[in-house]
N, C-alpha and C positions, 0 to 999 in steps of 0.2 A: 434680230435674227429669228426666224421660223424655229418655233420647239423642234425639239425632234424625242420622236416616243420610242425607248426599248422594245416597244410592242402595243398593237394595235390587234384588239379584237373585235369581230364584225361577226353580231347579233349576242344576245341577250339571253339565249334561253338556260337550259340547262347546262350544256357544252360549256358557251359562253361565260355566265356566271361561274361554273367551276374553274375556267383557265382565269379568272379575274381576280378571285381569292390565292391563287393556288403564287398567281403571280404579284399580287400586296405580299405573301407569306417572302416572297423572292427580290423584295424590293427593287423589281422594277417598274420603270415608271411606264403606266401603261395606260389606254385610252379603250373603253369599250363603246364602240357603235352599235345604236341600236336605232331600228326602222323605226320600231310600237310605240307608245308613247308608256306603254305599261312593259317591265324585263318580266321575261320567266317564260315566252315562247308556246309552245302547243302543251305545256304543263296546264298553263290557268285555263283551259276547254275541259280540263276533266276531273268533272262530280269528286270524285273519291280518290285516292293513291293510297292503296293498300300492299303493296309489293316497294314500297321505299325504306330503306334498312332502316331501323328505329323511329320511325314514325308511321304508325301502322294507320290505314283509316285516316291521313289526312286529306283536308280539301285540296285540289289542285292549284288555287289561288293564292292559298295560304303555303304551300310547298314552293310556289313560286317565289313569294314574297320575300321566304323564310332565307333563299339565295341571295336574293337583292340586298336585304337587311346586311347579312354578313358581308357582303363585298361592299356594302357602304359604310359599316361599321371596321373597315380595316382603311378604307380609303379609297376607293376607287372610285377613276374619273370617269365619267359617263357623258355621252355627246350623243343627240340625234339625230339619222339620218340616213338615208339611202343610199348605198354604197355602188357607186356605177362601176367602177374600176378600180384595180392594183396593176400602177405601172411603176418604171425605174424613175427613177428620182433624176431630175439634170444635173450633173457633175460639175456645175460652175462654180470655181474655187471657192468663195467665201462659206457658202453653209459647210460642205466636206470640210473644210479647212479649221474652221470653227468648232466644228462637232468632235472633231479628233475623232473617228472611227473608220474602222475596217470594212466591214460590212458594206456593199452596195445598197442604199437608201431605196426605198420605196416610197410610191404617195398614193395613198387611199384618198382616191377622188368621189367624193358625195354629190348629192344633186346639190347642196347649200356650202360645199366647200372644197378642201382637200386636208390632207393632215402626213407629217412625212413620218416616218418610223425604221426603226432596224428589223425586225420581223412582222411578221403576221398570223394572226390563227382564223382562219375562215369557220367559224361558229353559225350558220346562216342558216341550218334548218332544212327543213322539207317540210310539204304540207299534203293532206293525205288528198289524194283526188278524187272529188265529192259527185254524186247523183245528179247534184241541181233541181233534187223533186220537192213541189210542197211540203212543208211539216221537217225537211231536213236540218236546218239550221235549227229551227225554234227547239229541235230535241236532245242536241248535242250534249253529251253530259245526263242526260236524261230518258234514257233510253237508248239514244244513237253512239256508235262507239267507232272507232277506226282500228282499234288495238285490242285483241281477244286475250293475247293474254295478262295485258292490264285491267281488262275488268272484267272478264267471262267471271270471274271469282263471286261477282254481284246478282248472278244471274242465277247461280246454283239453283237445281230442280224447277227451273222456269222452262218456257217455251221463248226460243231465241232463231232468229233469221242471218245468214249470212249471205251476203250479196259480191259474187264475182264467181271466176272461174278458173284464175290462175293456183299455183301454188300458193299464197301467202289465205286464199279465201279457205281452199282445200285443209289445210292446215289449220286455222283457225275452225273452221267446223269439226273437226277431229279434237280438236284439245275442248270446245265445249260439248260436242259427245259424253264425255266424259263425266260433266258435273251440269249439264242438264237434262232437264226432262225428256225435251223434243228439241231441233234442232233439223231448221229447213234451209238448203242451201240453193238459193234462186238465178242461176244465170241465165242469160239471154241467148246462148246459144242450143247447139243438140248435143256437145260434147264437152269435157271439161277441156282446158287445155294445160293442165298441171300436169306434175312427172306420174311416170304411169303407176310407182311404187306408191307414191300418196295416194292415188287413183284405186286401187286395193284396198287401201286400210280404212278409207271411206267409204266404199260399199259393203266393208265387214261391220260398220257399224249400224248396230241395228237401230237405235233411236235419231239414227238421217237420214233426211227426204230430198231428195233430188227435184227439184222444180224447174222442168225445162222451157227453151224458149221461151222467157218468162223477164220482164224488166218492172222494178218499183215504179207505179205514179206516183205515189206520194206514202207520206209517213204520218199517220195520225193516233190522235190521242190528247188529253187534259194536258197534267203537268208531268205524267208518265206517257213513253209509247204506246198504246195499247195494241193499231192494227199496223197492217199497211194494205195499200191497194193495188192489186197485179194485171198488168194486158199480157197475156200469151200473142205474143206476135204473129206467131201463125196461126193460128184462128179468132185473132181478134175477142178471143173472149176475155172478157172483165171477172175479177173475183178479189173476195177482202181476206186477209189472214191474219187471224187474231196470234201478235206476238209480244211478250214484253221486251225485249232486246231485237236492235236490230247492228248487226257489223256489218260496216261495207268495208270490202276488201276488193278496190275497181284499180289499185293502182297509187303510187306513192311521186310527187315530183319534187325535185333538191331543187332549192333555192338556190342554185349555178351558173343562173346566164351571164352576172355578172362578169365569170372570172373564168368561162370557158375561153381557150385560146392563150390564156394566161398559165394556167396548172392544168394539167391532164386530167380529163375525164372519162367515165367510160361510157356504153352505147344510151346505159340510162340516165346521162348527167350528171352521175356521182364523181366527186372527186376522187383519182386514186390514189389512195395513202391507207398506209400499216394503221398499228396498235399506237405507233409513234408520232403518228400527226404528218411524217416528212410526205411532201405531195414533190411533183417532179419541178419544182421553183424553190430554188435552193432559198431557205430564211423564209419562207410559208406554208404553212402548216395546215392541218384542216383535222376537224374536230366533230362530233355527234352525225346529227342525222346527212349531213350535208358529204359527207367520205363512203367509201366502198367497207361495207361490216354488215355481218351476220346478225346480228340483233340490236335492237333499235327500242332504246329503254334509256328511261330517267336516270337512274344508275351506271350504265354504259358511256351515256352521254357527260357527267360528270366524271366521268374517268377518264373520258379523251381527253377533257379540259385540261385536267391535270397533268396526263402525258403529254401534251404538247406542250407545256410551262417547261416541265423535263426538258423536253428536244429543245424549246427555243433557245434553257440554257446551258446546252452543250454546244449549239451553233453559234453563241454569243462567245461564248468559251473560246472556240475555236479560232473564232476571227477576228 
């Protein structure tokens, strides 16, 4: 007969790893999918983690690790693989019948298999949406940041660049206002298109520059950022800005396609679900970056995990 898993989680990172522990503590038997061949998600890209409660100034790789460790040190099954779908499980007597459960079955179909379960927690991530300019990859962690306020902290009295023009750029140039020197804010249009009150608080600050019509060629430097290289679009002129940091803030995309049409999402692909994980697919759940939430942090994201182990077993309760 096909196992059947209490629970099935899809992706590895932070989310992930927290509902994995959260759910060895809850002795269910649980399976976590993971795409990477390495757990710990968009954590192992970044240099330093200085805002993780009691481990101040770890490495991201090591933060990562430090998750996997414990949920393999408690017991957790781990599988790999790309998760194409969650669909209803076929009702033909013998598995139902065998399984003795309530709960309508699911089957997380991967590219290399399938696997059936009584819930789910969708742990699946986002990833930040990148430039594509020379020197961008090779600085990640080293210079290049997606999350101001995970590392603007590193930047203190430095000269730092933030790259976009929506709310999350605006706002990231504002909080490092704050604790650095200079702080140049480069979009490619003539206007920002953030709320008009962020729009205010940013031209009150005195140590931010507005760099219009303006898009990065590339990101250069050693084994630090040091410049980057700008085309002004409308006059095609060329110029270097010398900066040690540089945030792009161009936009953020959820690892969702799998499971749009399946759970509700909204216009930006985010799954919609509470503090509680519950998404509009009764027995799936959705956790970290991949759900509709106001902040989007290592910490955050292991507290979905958690409350979704919560809800999975108040629904398991239930049924």
């Amino acid at each position: 007969m096909e196992q059947i898993y209490d629970l099935i989680i899809i992706g590895s990172g932070p989310a992930g790893l927290g509902a994995a522990i959260y759910a060895q503590r809850a002795d269910l038997k649980t399976l976590v999918i993971e795409k990477e061949m390495v757990s710990g998600g968009q954590v192992l890209n970044t240099y330093e983690v200085d805002n993780y409660a009691g481990l101040p100034g770890i490495n991201g790789f090591d933060l990562g690790m430090k998750f996997r460790e414990h949920a393999d040190k408690l017991g957790a099954e781990f599988a790999e693989g790309t998760v194409v779908r969650i669909e209803e499980a076929e009702t033909e007597g013998e598995i139902l019948a065998a399984a003795e459960v309530a709960p309508a079955l699911k089957r997380v179909v991967c590219d290399g298999g399938s696997y059936l379960t009584k819930t789910a927690i969708i742990a699946s991530g986002a990833d930040h949406r990148k430039l594509g300019v020379p020197g961008e990859e090779e600085h990640i962690g080293a210079g290049v940041s997606y999350c101001a306020t995970c590392d603007g902290a590193f930047f203190k009295k430095k000269v730092t660049a933030v790259v976009g023009g929506g709310d999350v750029a605006i706002e990231d140039a504002i909080f490092l206002s704050r604790i650095c020197e200079k702080v140049y804010l480069i979009h490619r249009r003539d206007e920002l298109r953030g709320a008009k009150s962020l729009q205010k608080k940013l031209f009150a600050a005195e140590n931010v520059e507005i760099i219009w019509d303006t898009v990065v060629e590339s990101i250069d430097g050693a084994a630090q950022v040091e410049s980057v290289r700008l085309l002004n679009k409308m006059t095609g002129e060329k110029s270097t800005l010398a900066v040690n940091g540089v945030f792009i803030a161009v936009g953020i995309t959820p690892n969702t396609d799998a499971f749009r049409g399946t759970v509700e999402t909204d216009q930006g692909g985010y799954i919609v679900a509470g503090e509680d994980g519950r998404t509009s697919e009764p027995g799936i759940f959705a956790a970290g970056d991949a759900r509709t939430k106001a902040l989007r942090q290592v910490v955050t994201a292991v507290a979905d995990g958690a409350n979704c182990v919560s809800s999975v077993e108040r629904y398991l309760n239930e049924h």
